[in-house]
N, C-alpha and C positions, 0 to 999 in steps of 0.2 A: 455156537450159534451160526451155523454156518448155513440154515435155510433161512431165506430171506422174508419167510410169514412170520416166524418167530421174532422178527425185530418190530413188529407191531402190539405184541403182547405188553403189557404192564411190565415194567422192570423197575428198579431203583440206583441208586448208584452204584459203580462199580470201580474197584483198585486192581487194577490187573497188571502183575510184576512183568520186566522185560526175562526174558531168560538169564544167565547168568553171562557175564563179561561186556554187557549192554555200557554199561558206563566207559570201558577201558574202549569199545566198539564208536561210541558215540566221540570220544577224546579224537579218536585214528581220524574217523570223518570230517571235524572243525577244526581240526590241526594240520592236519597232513595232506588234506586233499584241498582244498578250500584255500587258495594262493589272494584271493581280495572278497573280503565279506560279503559285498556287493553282490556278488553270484547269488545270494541268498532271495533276493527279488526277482532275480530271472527264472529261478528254479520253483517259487510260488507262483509267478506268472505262466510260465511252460506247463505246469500244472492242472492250472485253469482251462490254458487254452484246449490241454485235450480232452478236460471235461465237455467244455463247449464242442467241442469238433464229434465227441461221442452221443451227445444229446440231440445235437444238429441231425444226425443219423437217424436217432432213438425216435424223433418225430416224424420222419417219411415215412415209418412204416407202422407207429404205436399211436392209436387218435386218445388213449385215456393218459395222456404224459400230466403229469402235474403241473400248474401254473403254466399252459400252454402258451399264452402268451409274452410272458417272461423275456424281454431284447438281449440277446445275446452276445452277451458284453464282460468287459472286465472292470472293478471300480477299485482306485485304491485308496484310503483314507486314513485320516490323521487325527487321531486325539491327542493335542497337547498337556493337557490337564489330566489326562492318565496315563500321558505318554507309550502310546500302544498304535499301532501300525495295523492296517487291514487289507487284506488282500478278496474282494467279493467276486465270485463269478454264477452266472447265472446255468451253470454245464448240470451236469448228469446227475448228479448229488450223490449222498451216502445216507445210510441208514447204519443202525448202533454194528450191525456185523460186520459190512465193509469199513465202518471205521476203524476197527479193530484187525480185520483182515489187511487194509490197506496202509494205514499208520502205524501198524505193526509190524511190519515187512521185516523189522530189525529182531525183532522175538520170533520170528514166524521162521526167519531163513537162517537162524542160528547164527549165534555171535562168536561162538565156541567153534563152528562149521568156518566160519570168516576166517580168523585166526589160525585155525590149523593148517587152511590152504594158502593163506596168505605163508605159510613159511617151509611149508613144504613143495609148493609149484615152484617151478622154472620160470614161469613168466613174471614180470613185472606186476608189482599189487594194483598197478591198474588196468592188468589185463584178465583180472581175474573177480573186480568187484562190482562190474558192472549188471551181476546179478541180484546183487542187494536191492538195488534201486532208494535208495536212500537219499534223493536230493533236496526231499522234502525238511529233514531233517539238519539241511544246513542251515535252518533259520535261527538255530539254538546258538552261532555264531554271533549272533547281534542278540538273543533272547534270551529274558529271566526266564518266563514260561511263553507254551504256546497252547492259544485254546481253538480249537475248533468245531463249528457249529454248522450242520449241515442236513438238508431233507432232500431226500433223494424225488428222482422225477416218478417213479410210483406213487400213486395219491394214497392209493390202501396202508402206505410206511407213515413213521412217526420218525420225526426232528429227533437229534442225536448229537449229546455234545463231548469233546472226545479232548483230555487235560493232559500235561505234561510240563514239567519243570526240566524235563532232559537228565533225570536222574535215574532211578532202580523199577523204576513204574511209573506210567498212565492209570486214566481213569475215564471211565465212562460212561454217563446218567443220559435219561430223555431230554429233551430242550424245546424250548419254543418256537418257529422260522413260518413263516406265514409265504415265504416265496421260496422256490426252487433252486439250486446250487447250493454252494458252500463260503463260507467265512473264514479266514485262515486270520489270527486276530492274536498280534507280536506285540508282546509286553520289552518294548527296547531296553537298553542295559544303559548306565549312564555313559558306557566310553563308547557307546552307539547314537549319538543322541543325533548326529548329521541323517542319518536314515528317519528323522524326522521334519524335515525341510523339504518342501514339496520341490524347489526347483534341484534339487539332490536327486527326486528321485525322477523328475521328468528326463533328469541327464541321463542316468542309471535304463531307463525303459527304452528314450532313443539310441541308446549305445548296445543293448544285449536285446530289444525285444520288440523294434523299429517296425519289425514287418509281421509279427504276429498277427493271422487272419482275422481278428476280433478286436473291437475296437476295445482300447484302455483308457479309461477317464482318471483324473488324479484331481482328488477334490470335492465340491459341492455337485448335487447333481445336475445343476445344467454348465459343468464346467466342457473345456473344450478337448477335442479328442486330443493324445498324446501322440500315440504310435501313427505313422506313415500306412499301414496294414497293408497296403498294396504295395510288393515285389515286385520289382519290373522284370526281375527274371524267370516269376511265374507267369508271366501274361505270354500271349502269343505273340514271336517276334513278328510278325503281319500286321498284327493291332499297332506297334508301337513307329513312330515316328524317328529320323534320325537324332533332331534338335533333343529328344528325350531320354535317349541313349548320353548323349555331350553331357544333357543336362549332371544324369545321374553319375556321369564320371565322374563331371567337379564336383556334385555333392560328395564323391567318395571320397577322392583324393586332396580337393581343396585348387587342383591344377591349373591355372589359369588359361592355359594351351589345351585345346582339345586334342583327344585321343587320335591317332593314325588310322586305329582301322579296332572295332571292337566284333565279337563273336558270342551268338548267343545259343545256348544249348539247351534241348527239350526234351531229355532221351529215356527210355519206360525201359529200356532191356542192355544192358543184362543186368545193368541198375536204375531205380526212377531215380533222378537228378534233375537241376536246374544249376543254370549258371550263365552269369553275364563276364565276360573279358574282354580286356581293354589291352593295347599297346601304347603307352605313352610315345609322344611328339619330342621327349628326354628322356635320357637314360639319368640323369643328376635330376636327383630331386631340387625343386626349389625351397627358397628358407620358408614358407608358410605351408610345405605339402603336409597334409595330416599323415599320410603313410610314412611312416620314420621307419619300418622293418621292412624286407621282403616277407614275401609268403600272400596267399588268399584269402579274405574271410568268409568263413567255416560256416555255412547256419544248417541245421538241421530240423525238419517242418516250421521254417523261419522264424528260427532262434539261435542266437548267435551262437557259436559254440567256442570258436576261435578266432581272437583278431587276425593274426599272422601264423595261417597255419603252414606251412613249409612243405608238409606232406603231399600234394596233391599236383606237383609240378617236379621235374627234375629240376637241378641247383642251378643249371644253366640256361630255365626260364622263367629267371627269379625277380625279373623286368615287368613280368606281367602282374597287371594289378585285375581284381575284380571280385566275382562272388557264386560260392558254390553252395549249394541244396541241397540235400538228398531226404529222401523218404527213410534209406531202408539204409543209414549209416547208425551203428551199435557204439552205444556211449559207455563212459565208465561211468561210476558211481554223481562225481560232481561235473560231469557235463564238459571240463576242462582239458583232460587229454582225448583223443579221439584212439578206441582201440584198433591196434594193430589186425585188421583182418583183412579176409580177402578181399569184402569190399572196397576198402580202400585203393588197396593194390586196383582195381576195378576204375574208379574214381578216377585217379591218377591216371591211368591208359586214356580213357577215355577225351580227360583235360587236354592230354600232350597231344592227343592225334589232331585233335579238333583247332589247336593252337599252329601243329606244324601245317595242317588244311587251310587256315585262314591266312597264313605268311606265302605260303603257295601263291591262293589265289589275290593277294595281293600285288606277287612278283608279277603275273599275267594280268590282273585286269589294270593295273594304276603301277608301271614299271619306277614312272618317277618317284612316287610314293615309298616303293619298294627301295630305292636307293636311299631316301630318307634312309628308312628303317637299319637299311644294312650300316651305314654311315655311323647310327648310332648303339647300334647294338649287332654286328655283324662278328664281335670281338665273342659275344657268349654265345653265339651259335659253333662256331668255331673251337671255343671252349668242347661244347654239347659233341663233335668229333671227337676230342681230342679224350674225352670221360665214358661219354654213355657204351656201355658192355652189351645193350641191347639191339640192335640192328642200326648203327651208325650210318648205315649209309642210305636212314631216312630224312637224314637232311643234308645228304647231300645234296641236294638239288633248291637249297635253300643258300648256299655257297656264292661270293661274288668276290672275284678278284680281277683284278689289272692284266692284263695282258703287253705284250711286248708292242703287238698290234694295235693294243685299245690302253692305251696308258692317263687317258683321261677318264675313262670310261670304265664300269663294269661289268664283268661279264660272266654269266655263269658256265659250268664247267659245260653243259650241256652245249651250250652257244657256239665255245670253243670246239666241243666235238663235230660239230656241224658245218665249222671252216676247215677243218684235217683235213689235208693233201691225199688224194685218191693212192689206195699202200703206205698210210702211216697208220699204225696202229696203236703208237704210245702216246700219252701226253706229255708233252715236256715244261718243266716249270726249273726255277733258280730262284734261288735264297738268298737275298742280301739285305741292305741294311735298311733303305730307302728307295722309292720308286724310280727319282729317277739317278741316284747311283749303279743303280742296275742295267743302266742303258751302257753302261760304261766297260760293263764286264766283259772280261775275255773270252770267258765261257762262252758268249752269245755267236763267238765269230763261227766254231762250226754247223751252227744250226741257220744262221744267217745265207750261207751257202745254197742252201736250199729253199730258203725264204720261208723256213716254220717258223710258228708262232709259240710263244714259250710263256706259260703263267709265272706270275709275278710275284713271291708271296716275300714280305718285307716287315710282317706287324709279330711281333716277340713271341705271339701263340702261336704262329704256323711252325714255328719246329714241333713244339707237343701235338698239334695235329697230325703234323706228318708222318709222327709214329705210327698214327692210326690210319690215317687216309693215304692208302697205298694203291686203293685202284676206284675206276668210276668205271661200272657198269664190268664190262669185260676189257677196260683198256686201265692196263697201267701208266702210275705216273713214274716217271722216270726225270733226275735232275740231271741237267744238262753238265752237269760240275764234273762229273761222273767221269774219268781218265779214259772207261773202257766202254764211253758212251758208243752203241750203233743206230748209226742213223737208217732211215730206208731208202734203198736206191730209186731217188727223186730224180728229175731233170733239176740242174743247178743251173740259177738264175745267172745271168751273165758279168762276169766278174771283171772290172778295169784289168788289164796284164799285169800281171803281177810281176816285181821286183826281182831279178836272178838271187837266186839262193847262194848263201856262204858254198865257197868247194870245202869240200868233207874235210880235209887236215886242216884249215882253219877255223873253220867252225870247233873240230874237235879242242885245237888251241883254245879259243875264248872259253871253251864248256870248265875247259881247266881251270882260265883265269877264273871265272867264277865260282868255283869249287873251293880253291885255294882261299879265294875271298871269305865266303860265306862260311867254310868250314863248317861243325856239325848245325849249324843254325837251321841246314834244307838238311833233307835225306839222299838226297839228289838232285844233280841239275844233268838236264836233257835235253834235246831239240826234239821239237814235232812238227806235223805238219797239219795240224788242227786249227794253228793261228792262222789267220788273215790282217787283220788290224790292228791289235795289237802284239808288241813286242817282247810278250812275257805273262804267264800266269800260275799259280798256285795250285797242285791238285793233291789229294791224299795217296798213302802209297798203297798198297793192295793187302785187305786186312786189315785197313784204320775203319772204325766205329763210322758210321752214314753221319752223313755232316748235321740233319735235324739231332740226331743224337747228342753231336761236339754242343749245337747251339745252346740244347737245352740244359749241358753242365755248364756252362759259360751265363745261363739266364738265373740259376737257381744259387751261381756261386759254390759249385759242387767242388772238393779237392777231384782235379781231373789234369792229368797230362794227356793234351794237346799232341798226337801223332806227328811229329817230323814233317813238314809239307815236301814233294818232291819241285821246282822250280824247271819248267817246259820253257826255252826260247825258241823264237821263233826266226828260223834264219832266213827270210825273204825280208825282213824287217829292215827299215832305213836305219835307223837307233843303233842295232845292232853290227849292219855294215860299218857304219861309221867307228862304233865302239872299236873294232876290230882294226881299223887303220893307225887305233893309238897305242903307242907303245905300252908294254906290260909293265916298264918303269914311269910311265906317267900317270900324276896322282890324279888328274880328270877321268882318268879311265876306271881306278878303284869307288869314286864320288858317283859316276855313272852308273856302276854297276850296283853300289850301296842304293840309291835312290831308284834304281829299277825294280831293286827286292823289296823295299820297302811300298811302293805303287803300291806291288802286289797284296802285302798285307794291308793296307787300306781299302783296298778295292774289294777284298774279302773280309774287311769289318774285325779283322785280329790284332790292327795293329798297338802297342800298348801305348804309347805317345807320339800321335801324329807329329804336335807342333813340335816336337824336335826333328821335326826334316827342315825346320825352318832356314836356319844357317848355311844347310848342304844347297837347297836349293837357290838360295839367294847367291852362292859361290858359283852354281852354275851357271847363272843366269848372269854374273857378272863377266866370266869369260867369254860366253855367245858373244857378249856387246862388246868385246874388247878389251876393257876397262882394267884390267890387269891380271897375271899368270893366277896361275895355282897356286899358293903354298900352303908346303906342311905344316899343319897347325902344331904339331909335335916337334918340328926344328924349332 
């Protein structure tokens, strides 16, 4: 019966079998796909609506539509006393052949054709069942049987009622319907009986089917609308006010703190989509947030698809809350998972770019804003370096760190490039523990020389960044830690006279005493003339692993040996003179030089128990004042 004049003719009833493995087809669908029964309403209601959205159509251009006047609406209704669930809408209708063409989709598209691909594709079974279209039939979930009753919007058609108990066959005779659309009419099962509770299902409609363009009534008919039906992220951002954007965050989130800065998207090519996003004012949820997961929620022609979909943002802007639409995104069978295709892929570019566009222009138009933001989420953008295999070095310019120069302040790399000494072409930065331990480092003294500025990175992610972030723009970063660092020949700033240096054969002596000390604990002890300031420092020897590399077996708890540090003095240093006039048999001179080495590993965040310099330093500090000799704690 596949011409549509033939379902006007005289028929009587009819029993028409599913094809064969319908029943083991029908099990796969209300078991396996089907994760909260619930979906069963959304997927009768999403049904409707594109009835209505096709009828809506069918009357611009057809003046003989049947029950032309007909509100186009959705109603759902409750019989307790036959315990039966109805789903009414007033869309496109059917007549006996599309009832059988359309409710048959499961006998039509072979059950037998399911199953074979289901075990023979590579792909996941729900990358492959979204042909079926079969979400009508998740109502058998909550159903003894389902009947449906329906007259199409052709006036010349006759009403068509179309049976099913979800077993080996349907059936389907003429029927009586005096109005236009369809009846989708659930005979509940007793361990379904909550799907009979109007406020169950007003929850169920605002939670999957809120924004549905068609109004849904639940109840008598002058009951009050359900659904919200207007999307704010279908409207034009121009129409909509800010207060209204706040508003619909905290409806989303429940958040008490309005959003930082939200972004609304309206985009026809290379996919139709909508979408509203939000930065929260917290990265820590509070105890009453409704969002308990990362991820977006999913609607597709504004029906939920997904609470927490994940897919539609990289991991590292998992911060972002809000809500994405599309026209033309491809479902699988129960509307549940979202199939793996291009458009997705599609989706996701379009979210990330539009996300890293609005933190841009946030950094420029509301800088303090922007400090917010980094303040609290500057740690997953950083992540997003340290991960994304796709052009990383599109956020770079979303990057804020401290400077040597700006140590209260932050400052982008870009800002930094724009202070660089005329002939410096590297950027320099240093790794240490905390901000301002870093002032302390030795390292800083040859760069100090010259009065460069040197980025600051101190938070446990920048060594896994630093694996990745190796250059901004055409200028490498380079760490100042670096033994065989070169600077550029700058004018150097003017330096107090410095201290005469040790003469070479005693200096050479002390390098001994220290050697003998320290034993294989250095790899070597040296003198340089990189120091200024300080009296000693710590550098690796040539061919140890880059220090972001040491940090990051040192953060993950890797088994990792720690390269031998070479130990550089510096002989213009006071400390060191001094050290030098005391005898090689004096025990303040071995205490001296134990506490010099140890500085070192503190100041470079290795050392394995600081408070045990407690006693040495207390002993030094008690000879400065007098107070009495040295002794060996071993005599």
């Amino acid at each position: 019966m596949s011409d549509s004049t033939n379902a006007t003719a005289s028929y009587s009833k009819q029993n028409i079998p599913f094809k064969a493995e319908t029943r083991q087809l029908l099990d796969i669908l209300v078991h396996s796909l089907y994760t909260e029964r619930e979906i069963f309403l959304r997927e009768l209601i999403s049904n409707a609506s594109d009835a209505l959205t096709r009828v809506d159509f069918e009357i611009l251009t057809n003046r003989e539509v049947f029950d032309p006047q007909a509100k186009l609406s959705i109603r759902i209704s409750i019989n307790l006393e036959e315990k039966t669930l109805t789903v009414s809408d007033t869309g496109i209708g059917m007549n006996a052949d599309e009832l059988v063409e359309n409710l048959g989709t499961i006998a039509h598209s072979g059950a037998r054709d399911f199953v074979t691909a289901a075990k023979s594709s590579d792909n996941k079974l729900s990358d492959i069942i979204g042909q079926f279209g079969v979400g009508f039939y998740s109502a058998f979930m909550v159903a003894e049987w389902i009947r449906v009753i329906s007259h199409s919007h052709r006036s010349g058609d006759q009403a068509a009622l179309w049976f099913s108990k979800g077993d080996d066959a349907f059936s389907i005779e003429p029927a009586k319907k005096s109005t236009r659309g369809t009846d989708v009419i659930v005979k509940i099962k007793e361990d379904a009986s909550e799907f009979l509770d109007e406020q169950r299902l007003k929850n169920i409609v605002r939670k999957h089917s809120d924004f549905v363009p068609f109004p849904i009534y639940i109840g008598k008919e002058e009951s009050e609308q359900v659904n919200q039906q207007t999307a704010i992220w279908r409207q034009k951002p121009r129409q909509i006010e800010q207060k209204e954007y706040d508003q619909f965050y905290k409806q989303l989130t429940l958040d008490y703190e309005e959003p930082l800065i939200h972004a609304h998207m309206v985009v026809d090519a290379p996919v139709q989509m909508y979408a509203v996003l939000y930065v929260p004012a917290k990265k820590e949820r509070g105890l009453f947030m409704l969002r308990r997961d990362e991820g977006l929620k999913l609607y597709a022609r504004n029906v939920l698809i997904q609470e927490y979909c994940k897919d539609l943002l990289p991991e590292y802007f998992r911060f972002i809350q809000g809500v994405v639409d599309s026209e033309d995104l491809p479902l699988n069978v129960s509307r549940e998972v979202v199939q793996s295709t291009r458009v997705i892929a599609q989706l996701k570019k379009l979210v990330t770019t539009k996300v890293i566009d609005t933190l841009k222009n946030l950094a420029e138009e509301k800088p303090e804003s922007y400090d917010k933001f980094w303040n609290e989420f500057g740690h997953f953008v950083k992540e997003g370096v340290a991960i994304e295999q796709s052009e990383p070095e599109k956020l770079h310019s979303l990057l804020r760190f401290h400077t040597t120069e700006q140590m209260e302040r932050w400052s982008s790399v870009e800002d930094y490039v724009k202070r660089m000494k005329a002939g410096q072409e590297d950027i320099y930065y240093l790794l240490g523990e905390d901000v301002h331990s870093v002032m302390y480092s030795p390292h800083l003294d040859p760069v100090r020389k010259h009065n460069l500025e040197v980025l600051v990175f101190t938070d446990p992610v920048d060594a896994f960044m630093m694996m990745r972030f190796t250059k901004y723009q055409e200028h490498p970063l380079v760490n100042i830690a670096n033994p065989e660092l070169k600077l550029p020949k700058l004018e150097e700033q003017s330096p107090e006279e410095p201290l005469p240096a040790l003469p070479v054969e005693e200096f050479i002596t002390l390098v001994n005493r220290f050697k003998k000390q320290l034993g294989e604990r250095v790899s070597d002890v040296r003198l340089t003339d990189r120091l200024t300031d300080a009296p000693a420092r710590l550098v690796d020897p040539q061919g140890a692993p880059p220090q972001q590399f040491q940090r990051v077996y040192r953060i993950l708890g890797e088994k990792f040996d720690p390269p031998k540090k070479i130990l550089e003095l510096n002989p213009r240093h006071a400390i060191l003179a001094g050290l030098n006039k005391i005898s090689g048999e004096d025990k303040l001179g071995e205490i001296v030089i134990e506490q010099l080495y140890e500085d070192t590993l503190l100041i470079e965040g290795i050392h394995p128990d600081p408070v045990s310099m407690i006693p040495r330093i207390q002993q030094i500090i008690e000879t400065a004042l007098g107070k009495q000799p040295i002794i060996d704690k071993d005599e």
